[in-house]
N, C-alpha and C positions, 0 to 999 in steps of 0.2 A: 351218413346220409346217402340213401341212392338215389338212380335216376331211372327212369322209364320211358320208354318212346312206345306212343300209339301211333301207329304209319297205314297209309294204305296204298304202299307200296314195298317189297322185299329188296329194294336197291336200297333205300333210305334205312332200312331194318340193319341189314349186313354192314352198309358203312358207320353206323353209330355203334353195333356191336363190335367194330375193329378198336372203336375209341373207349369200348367196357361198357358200352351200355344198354343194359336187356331191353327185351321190347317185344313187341307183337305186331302182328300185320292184322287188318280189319277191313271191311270194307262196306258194310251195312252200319246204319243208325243203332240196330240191335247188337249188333257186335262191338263196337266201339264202346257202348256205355256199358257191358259186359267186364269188358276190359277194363274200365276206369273204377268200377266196383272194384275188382280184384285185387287192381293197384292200390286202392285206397284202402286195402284192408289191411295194406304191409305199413305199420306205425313207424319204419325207419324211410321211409320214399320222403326224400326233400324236394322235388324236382319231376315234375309231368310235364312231355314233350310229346306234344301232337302234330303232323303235318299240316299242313292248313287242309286240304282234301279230307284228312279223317276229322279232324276238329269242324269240320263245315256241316259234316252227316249232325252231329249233335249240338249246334250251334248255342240254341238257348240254354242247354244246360249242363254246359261249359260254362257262361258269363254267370250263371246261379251260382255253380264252383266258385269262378273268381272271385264273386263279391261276396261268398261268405264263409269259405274256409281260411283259415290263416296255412298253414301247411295241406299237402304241397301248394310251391311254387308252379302254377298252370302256363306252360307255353306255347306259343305256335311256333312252328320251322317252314320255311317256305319250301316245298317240295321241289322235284327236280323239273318242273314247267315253270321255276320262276315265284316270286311274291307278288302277290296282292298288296292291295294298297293298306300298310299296317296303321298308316297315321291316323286314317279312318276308326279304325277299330278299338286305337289305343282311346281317340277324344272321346268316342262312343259310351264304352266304357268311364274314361272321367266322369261324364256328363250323367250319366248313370246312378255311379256309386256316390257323386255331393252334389249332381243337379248344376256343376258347375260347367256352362260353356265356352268352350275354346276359340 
């Protein structure tokens, strides 16, 4: 199983490629979902990691990802300005995929 990091930034890129793991820097809406085709074409990817910055350019069709691929695993990483509030996004998401709210 590999992993993949979408970043849109080259600090975040080089410190996950210290820990093995490939990736790409992005920084348009265009580029980003470019990227996530690519990834998505490799049938051994367990594991998609996006910075919250590059996952924000493609926001809704990320949560489409979420709620209806079974593999990869879709994540965000809090980029090097710090996280957002994930609790938000996680109930968002629940509330979403069974209407159930938090």
């Amino acid at each position: 199983m590999k992993m993949y990091l979408i970043s849109d930034n080259i600090d975040t890129q080089i410190g996950m490629r210290l820990a093995g793991v490939d990736g790409c820097v992005a920084h348009t809406a265009d580029e980003v979902q470019a990227e996530i085709k690519k990834a998505l074409a490799d049938k051994e990817l367990g594991i998609l990691v996006f910075t919250e910055k590059a996952g924000a350019t493609v926001k809704e069709y990320l949560r489409t990802l979420k709620l209806t691929l079974h593999t990869p695993l879709i994540i965000e990483i809090p980029d090097r300005h710090g996280s957002r509030d994930i609790a938000n996004s996680i109930n968002s998401l629940v509330q979403e995929s069974i209407g159930l709210k938090l």
